[in-house]
N, C-alpha and C positions, 0 to 999 in steps of 0.2 A: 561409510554410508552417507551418504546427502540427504539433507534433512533444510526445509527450510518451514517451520511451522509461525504463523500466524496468530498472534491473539488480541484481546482487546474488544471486539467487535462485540453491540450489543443492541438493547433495545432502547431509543433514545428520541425524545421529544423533540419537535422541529426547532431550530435555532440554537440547539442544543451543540456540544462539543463531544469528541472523540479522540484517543491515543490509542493507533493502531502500533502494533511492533512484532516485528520478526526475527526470530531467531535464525541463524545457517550454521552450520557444523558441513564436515567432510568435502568440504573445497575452497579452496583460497578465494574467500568471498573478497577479501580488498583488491580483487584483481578484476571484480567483473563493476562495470556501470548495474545496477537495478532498478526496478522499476516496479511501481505498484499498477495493478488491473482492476477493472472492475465489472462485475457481468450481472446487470439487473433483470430481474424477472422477463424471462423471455426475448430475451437481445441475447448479442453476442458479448464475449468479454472484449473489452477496450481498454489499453493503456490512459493512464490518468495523470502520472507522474513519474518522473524520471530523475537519477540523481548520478551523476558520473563518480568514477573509481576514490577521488581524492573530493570528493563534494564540491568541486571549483563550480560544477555547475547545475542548476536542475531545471526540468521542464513540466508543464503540467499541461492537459487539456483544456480546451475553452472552459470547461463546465464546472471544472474544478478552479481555475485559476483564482489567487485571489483568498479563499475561503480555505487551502490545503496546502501544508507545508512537510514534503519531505525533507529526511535529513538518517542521516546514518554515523555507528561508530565502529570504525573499523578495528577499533583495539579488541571489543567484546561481538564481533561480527552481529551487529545489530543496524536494522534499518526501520525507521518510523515514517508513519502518517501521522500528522496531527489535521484533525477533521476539526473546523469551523462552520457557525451559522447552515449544519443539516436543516440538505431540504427533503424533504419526502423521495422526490426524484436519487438521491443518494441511496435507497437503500439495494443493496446488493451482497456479492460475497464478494469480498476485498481479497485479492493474491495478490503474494508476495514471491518476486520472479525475476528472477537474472534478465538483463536488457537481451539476449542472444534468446531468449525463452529457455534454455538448454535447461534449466532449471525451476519448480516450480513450489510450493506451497499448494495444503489443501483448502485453504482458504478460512475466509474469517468472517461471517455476519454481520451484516449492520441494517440496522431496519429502524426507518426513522417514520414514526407514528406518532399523532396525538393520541 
């Protein structure tokens, strides 16, 4: 069974830090590039970050650039976010999701409030 669940996510003052992480089970997760998404209140979800099969490379959105560092270990099929300097605008539900979409996470909260 495929499983990719998300945790981490919570309630977090602006300028504040976050360690998002993802669990996959049930498919040879060192074989797909992933990607974290992000879908704030009333928008669509958008990729944010990207990280390829062997971590050689990653990519992030304008908005996140800078402040968001993906990374993964393929030994324990785990992939992280690490969230810097939250701004209000970050808050959403964070997935965690194979670069192809083919797979997906239920997602994780982040809601960045004073």
């Amino acid at each position: 069974q495929v499983q990719l669940v998300e945790s981490g996510g919570g309630l977090v003052q602006p300028g504040g830090s976050l360690r998002l992480s993802c669990t996959a089970s049930g498919f040879a997760f060192s074989s797909y590039a992933m990607t974290w998404s992000r879908q704030a209140p009333g928008k669509e979800r958008e990729p944010i970050a990207r990280i390829t099969r062997g971590s050689l490379a990653m990519d992030y959105a304008d908005s996140v650039r800078g402040r968001f560092t993906i990374s993964r270990d393929n030994a324990n099929n785990m992939v992280y976010l690490h969230i810097n300097s939250l701004k209000p605008d970050d808050t959403g539900v964070y997935y965690c999701c194979t670069d192809d979409s083919k797979y997906m996470g239920q997602g994780t909260q982040v809601t960045v409030s004073s």
